[in-house]
C-alpha positions, 0 to 999 in steps of 0.5 A, a space after each residue: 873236293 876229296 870229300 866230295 868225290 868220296 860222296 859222289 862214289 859211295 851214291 854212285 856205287 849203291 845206286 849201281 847196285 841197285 841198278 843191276 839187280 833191277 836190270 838182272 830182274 827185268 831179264 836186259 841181257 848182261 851184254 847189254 848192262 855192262 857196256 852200258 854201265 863203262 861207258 856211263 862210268 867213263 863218261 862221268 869220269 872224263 868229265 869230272 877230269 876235264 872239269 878239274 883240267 887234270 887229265 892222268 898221263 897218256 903214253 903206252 905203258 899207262 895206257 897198257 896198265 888202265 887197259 890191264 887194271 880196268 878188265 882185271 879190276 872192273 870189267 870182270 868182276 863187274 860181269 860176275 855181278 851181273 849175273 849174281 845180282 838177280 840171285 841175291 838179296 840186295 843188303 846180302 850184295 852190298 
């Protein structure tokens, strides 16, 4: 299963990649991209989470650090992509 998930997030990483710099090409504005993009990444993980029927804790200071972690660690340097994709080459990105 651990090689699996290790699979399915280097495909999903290069394919991400790939779809900003087709999306920053194609002129969608960046504040429809992202959203689009967490929404797709929560989706997926929520239900490879239900599948397995092993939720992560739930209380206020877990929840307090995906919120911390996810803009810090995700959404922001996700945004900085975003913008930079169209710009770069795509083997200079990965």
């Amino acid at each position: 299963m651990k090689y699996g998930l290790l699979l399915l997030l280097g495909v999903l990483w290069s394919l991400r990649l790939a779809a900003m710099k087709s999306a920053g090409r194609s002129d969608i504005p960046p504040h429809v991209v992202v959203p689009v993009s967490i929404l797709g990444i929560a989706v997926l993980y929520s239900g490879t989470s239900a599948m397995r029927r092993n939720w992560p804790p739930i209380d206020r200071p877990a929840f307090a650090f995906y919120c911390l972690s996810g803009l810090f660690g995700f959404v922001l340097p996700f945004i900085l992509e975003i913008m930079v994709s169209p710009r770069l080459p795509l083997f200079a990105f990965a």
